[in-house]
N, C-alpha and C positions, 0 to 999 in steps of 0.2 A: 567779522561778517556783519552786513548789516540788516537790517530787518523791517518790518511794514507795519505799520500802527493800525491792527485792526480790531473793529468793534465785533464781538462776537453778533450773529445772525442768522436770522433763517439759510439763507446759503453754505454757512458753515455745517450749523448743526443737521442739515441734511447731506452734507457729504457723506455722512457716516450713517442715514438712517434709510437709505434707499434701500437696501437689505434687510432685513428684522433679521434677529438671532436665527430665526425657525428657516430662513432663509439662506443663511450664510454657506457658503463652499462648503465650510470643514463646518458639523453643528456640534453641538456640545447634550444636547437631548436635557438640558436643565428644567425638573418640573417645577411650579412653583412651589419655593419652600412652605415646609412647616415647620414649626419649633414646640411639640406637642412633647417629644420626648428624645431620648439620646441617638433613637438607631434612623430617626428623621436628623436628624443634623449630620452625625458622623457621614448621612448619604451624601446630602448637601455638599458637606468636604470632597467626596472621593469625586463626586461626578465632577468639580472644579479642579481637581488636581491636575496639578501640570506637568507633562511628561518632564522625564527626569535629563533632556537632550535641553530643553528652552529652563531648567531653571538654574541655572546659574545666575560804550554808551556813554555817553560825556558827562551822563548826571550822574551826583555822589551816590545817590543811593544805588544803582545800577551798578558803581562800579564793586559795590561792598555787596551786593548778591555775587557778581563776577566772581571775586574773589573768594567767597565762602564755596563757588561752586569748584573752581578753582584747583581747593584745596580737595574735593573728592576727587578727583578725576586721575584716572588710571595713567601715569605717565608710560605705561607701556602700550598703550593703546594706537589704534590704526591713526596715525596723524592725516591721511586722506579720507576717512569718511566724515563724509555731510551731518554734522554736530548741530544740537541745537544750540539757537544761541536765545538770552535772555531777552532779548530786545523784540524776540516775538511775543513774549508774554505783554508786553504794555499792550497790545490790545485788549485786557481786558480789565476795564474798569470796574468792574463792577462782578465781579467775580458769582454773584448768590443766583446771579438772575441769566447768568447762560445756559443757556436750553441745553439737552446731550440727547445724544441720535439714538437708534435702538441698537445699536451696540452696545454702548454706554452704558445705557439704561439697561440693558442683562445683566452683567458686569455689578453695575451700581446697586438692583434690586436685589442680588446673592448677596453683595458687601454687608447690605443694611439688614437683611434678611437673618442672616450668621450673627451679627450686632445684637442685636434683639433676640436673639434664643434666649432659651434657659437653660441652655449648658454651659453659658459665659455672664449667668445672672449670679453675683456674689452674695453672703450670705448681711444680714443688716449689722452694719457698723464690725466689719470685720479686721481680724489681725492682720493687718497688709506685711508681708513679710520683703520688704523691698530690696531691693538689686544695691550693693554698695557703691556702683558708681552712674546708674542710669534710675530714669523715674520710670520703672519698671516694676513690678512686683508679681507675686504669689499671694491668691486672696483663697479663702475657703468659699467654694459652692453653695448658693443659697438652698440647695434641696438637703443640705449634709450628707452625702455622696462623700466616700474616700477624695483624696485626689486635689487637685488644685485647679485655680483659672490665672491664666497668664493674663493681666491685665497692663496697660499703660497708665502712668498716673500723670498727672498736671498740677504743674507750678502755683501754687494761688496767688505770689505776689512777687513784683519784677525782680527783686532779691534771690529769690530761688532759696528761700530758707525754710519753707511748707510743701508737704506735699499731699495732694487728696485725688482719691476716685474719680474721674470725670463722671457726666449722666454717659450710659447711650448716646443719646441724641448729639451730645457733644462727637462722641464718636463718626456718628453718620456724617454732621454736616462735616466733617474734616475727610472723608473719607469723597463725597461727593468734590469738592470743590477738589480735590486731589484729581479726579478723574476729567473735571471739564479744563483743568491747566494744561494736563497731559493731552487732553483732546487737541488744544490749540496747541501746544507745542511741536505733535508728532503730525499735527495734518502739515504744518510750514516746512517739513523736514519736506516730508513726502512729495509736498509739491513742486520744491526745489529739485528733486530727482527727477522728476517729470512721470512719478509713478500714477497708473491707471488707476481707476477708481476702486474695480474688481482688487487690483493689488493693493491698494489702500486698505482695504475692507480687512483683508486676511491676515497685513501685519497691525492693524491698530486693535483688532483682535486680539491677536495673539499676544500684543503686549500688555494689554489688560489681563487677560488670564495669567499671564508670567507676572506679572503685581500681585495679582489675586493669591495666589501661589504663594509668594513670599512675603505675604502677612498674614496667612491662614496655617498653611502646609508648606513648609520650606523641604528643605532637602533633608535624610538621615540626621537624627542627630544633632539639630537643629530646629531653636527653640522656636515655637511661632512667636507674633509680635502678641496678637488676641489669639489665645485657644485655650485646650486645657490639656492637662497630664494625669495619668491615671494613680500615681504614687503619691501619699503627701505627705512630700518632702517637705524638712523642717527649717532647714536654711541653702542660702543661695550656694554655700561651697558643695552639700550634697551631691543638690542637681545638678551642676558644674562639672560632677564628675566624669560624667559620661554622656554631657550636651553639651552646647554652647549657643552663645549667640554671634550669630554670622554680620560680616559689614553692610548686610542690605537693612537686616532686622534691626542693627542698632538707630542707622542713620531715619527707618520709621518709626523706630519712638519715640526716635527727639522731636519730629515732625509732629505725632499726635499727640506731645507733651507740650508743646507751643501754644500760641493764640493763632496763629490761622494769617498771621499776618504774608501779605505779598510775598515778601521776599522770604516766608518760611516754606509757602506754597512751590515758588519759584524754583529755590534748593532744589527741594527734595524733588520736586518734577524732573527738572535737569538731569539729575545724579540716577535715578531710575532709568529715563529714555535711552542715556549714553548707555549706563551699566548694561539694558538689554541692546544694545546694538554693539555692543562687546562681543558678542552671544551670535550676532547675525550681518558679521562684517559684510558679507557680498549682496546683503541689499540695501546699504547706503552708502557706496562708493560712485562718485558720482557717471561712471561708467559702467557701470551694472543693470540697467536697464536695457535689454537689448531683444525687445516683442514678446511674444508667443511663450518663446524658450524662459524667458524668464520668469513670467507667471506660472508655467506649469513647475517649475523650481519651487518655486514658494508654495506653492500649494504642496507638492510632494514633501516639502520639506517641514512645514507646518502641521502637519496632520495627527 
């Protein structure tokens, strides 16, 4: 497939801003957070939780994203739906400095909002109890509360033979530029189907909430990427016994275990978009578009 080299812009980043959140078809009633104490957060969670139906190039470097992405992809998957391809993302150069619409910007202000709580603040210079094959860990609670925080750790040196705490802030900025790659990836999808703007709105949406979902509150049983557990468990086989970590979760820790580079952004972008249009084959088939009938689908169906 080939693709258009474009710079992110005001015309883009208002594709998705002509609606505000308070505005949208389906709203989500999200107040601004606070992070004052646990039963303000745990709300935070539940009002974002995502029904349990939606949560499931000739240059070298192009072609070794290709291939990394590749290697995610569901070989049983719809071989006729309109896939992203990588070569949409070379529009943006400049990754820090694209603007994101007010959907986005919902979405992004909950992400960073949950970041910054005190119920995912760990305690100073704590025992990181780490995952034996992912930079993952179990940290103790900086209020000394029972229980643990699911933290992602990062590499401090290209060996990959250290591991440390990221700040927050690390967090955020990996969490935002994750959502402006997705922005440009899922608007080129959508455009190629010749989907309305109204339909735009409800599935760029929706697939933000279905991310949001599955690094917060995943499904039963199922560990989040960032959250916390009310047990505190001693080691990783414990908790293993009766959790896991699903293949969306692992493939975003390696993401926010990274440096943020293109082609880490790229991946994991890709691997998400497909993963939820696994999820919602009859709205990127390229014959699926068909008026009226089809937006009120979406919408019924998104709700």
């Amino acid at each position: 497939m080939g693709g258009s080299k474009r710079k992110c812009g005001p015309e883009e980043t208002h594709r998705f801003s002509n609606l505000s959140p308070s505005r949208l078809p389906r709203q989500h009633d999200i107040q601004a957070p606070s992070t004052s104490n646990k039963r303000q957060f745990t709300r935070l969670q539940q009002e974002a939780a995502p029904s349990r139906s939606n949560s499931l190039s000739t240059q070298p470097a192009d072609n070794a994203i290709e291939s990394g992405v590749g290697e995610l992809r569901n070989k049983k998957a719809n071989p006729n739906l309109v896939r992203p391809d990588i070569l949409y993302l070379s529009g943006i150069p400049n990754h820090s400095r694209c603007l994101l619409g007010d959907v986005s910007k919902h979405w992004f202000s909950l992400f960073e909002s949950i970041v910054n709580s005190k119920e995912l603040k760990s305690a100073p210079r704590p025992a990181n109890i780490v995952h034996p094959d992912l930079p993952f860990a179990m940290v103790q609670p900086a209020d000394g509360r029972e229980g643990r925080v699911l933290r992602v750790m990062r590499y401090e040196d290209a060996a990959k033979r250290k591991l440390a705490l990221p700040r927050p802030q690390n967090c955020v900025s990996f969490g935002r530029r994750l959502i402006v790659y997705l922005n440009h990836l899922h608007l080129e999808v959508m455009e190629r189907l010749g989907l309305p703007e109204s339909t735009q709105i409800l599935l760029h949406d929706d697939l933000l909430k279905w991310v949001h979902g599955e690094i917060f509150h995943p499904s039963d049983h199922v560990l989040p990427v960032l959250g916390t557990i009310d047990k505190p468990y001693q080691s990783w086989e414990e908790i293993l016994e009766s959790n896991k970590i699903g293949k969306n979760q692992e493939e975003i820790i390696k993401y926010f275990s990274g440096y943020g580079k293109h082609e880490e952004i790229t991946k994991i972008s890709v691997y998400l978009l497909e993963t939820y249009q696994d999820h919602h084959e009859n709205f990127y088939l390229p014959s699926s578009y068909l008026g009226k009938e089809h937006d009120l689908s979406v919408l019924s169906s998104l709700k």
